[in-house]
N, C-alpha and C positions, 0 to 999 in steps of 0.2 A: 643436739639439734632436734627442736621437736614445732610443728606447726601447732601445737596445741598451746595455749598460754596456761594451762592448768596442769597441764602434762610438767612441761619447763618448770614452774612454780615448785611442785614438788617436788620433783629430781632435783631441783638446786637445795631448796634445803637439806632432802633426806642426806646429798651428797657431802654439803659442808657441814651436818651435823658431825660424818663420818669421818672428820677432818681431809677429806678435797678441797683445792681451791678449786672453783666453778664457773666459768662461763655459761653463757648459754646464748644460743640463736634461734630464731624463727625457722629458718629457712638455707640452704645447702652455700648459697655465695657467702651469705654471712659466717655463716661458721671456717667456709675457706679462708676468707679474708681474716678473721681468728685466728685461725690456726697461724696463716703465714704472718701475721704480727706478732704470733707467739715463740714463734720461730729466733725471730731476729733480739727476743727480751729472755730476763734470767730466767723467766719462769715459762717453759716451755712446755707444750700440752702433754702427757701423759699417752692420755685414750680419751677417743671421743665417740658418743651415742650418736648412732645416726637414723634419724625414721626415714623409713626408704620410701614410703610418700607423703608428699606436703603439698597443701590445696593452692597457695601461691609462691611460686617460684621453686629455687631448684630441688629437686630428691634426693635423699644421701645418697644413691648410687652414682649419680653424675656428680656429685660435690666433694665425693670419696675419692673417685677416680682423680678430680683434681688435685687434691690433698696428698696422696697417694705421687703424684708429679714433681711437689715440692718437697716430699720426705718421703720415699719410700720405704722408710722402717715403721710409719703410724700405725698405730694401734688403733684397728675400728671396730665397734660394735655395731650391729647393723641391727635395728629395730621394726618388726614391724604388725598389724593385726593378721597381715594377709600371709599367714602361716604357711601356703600353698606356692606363695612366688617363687621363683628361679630364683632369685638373690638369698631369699631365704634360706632355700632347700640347699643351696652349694656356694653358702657363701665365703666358705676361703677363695675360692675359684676366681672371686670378685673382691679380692685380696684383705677381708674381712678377717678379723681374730678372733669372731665369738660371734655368735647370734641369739638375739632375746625377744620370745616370740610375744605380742602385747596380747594380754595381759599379764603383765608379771607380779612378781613379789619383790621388793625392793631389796629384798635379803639375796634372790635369786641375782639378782644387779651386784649386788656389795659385793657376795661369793667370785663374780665373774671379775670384777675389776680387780680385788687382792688377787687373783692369778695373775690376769696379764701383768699386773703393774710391780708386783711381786711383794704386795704389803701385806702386812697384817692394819684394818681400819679399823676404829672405836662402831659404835650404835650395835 
């Protein structure tokens, strides 16, 4: 979930280059509403990127928390520029499983998703 539509553009591709299937959202409800439809279908969400702010509508730290209601074994990454934030700095605490500070390396991304997910990915 990223408010950027160029951000989203390429994490989808680099992602299903890396064989992921990929969603992607603008904005924090969306991606909740995602997740809980993915929930209820074969193919349920892994781990999901969250930018912990977005210019309209909700942040991944309030869309996490809801996500987090409906399954709380999710796997979140928590995204963001503002390297300094409390979510950032502690964010297991805010029941995150990886933090990726922006600017990254998309290699940095691939590395953290084969942990939690526990794959080895192509690219």
């Amino acid at each position: 979930m990223d408010d950027e539509p160029s951000v989203r553009g390429l994490l989808h591709k680099f992602l299903e280059t890396c064989g992921y299937h990929v969603t992607v959202a603008s904005e924090g409800m969306e991606a909740y509403e995602l997740y809980k439809a993915s929930l209820e279908s074969d193919r349920p969400v892994d781990a999901i990127i969250m930018d912990l702010l977005v210019n309209n509508g909700l942040g991944g730290l309030d869309s996490f928390r809801l996500i987090r209601k409906a399954n709380p074994e999710a796997v979140g990454i928590v995204s963001s520029a503002y390297s300094d934030d409390n979510t950032m700095a502690d964010y297991e605490k805010h029941g995150f499983s990886a933090v990726l500070a922006k600017p990254y390396q998309l290699l940095e991304l691939k590395s953290i998703l084969e942990k939690l997910c526990e794959t080895e990915i192509q690219a």
